[in-house]
Residue, then its C-alpha position, 0 to 999 in steps of 0.5 A: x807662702x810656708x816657711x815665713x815669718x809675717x813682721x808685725x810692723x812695718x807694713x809697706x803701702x799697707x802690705x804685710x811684710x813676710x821674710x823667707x827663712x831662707x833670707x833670714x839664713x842668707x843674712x846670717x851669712x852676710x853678717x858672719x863673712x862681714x863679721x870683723x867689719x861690723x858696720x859693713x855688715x850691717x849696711x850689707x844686710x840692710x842692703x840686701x833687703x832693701x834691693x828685693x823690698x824697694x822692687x816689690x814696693x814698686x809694684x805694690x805702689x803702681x798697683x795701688x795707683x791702679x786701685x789693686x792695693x796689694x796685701x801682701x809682699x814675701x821676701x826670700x832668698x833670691x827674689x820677692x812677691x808682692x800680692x794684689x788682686x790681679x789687674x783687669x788689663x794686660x795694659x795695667x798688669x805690665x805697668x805694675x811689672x814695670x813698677x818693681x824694675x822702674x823704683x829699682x833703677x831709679x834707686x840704682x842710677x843716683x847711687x851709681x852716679x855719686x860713687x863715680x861723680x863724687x869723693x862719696x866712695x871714701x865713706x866708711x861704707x858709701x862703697x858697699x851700700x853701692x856695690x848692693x844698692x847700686x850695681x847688684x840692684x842695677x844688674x838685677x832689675x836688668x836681669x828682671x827686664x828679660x822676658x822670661x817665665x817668672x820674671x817682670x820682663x815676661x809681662x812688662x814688654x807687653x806695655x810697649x806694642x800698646x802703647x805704640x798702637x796708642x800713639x798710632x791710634x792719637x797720630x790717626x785721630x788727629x789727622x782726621x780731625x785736621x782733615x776734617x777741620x780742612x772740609x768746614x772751612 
């Protein structure tokens, strides 16, 4: 991808890390609106890459459980990409969709629930970390699900109708190995 600064270190599940100039430009700007607040600044940086980086973790891992270790992973502006070698099955490519939505939430939710269940919020900076990691990085990966062009929704609603047809399949077989059982005897 033009335009990229590939980071030496740190890889993630093996990948290289690539950032975008254009979340590079868009950290600035987080910093220099936060700039009286220094702490809150660095925490919504932080948090802000976070929320596209824990995403194409997800799918780096799930398709590295799959044996297609990803190579690469981009982060830009808006959204990021993680590189593999494609899947052999449209079961195995909406399961590494699945991935980047499933880390993100299950990052989003605990953070959600402490903001509301615990005394958390009065923390210095508890409260952005939330804002970013919790409700932006929940309506996002929300948003993800959509099955639109170019989002993970397009491939990972695919899984569903597999594996009901699975299940059908192993409620199928068992019947016929009862009835079959019930004609030996």
């Amino acid at each position: 991808m033009r335009g990229c600064i590939t980071l030496r270190r740190p890889r993630i599940l093996g990948a290289r890390l690539h950032v975008h100039w254009s979340a590079l430009v868009a950290a600035g700007v987080l910093l220099g609106v936060l700039i009286r607040q220094p702490l809150h600044a660095f925490v919504a940086v932080a948090a802000y890459f976070l929320v596209i980086l824990l995403h194409e973790a997800g799918h780096a891992l799930v398709a590295r459980r799959l044996g297609y270790p990803a190579a690469d992973i981009y982060l830009t502006f808006i959204h990021g990409v993680c590189v593999y070698e494609q899947p052999g099955s449209v079961r195995e490519a909406a399961l590494v969709a699945w991935g980047g939505v499933l880390v993100q939430l299950a990052v989003a939710i605990p953070l959600i629930v402490l903001a509301q269940t615990t005394s958390l919020g009065a923390a210095p900076v508890f409260p952005v970390a939330v804002a970013i990691l919790g409700y932006m990085s929940l309506f996002i990966a929300l948003l993800n699900l959509a099955p639109a062009r170019g989002l993970d929704g397009a491939l990972a609603w695919k899984l569903v109708p597999i594996l009901l047809r699975d299940l059908r399949n192993r409620f199928t077989s068992k019947k016929k190995t009862k009835d079959l059982l019930r004609r030996i005897k």
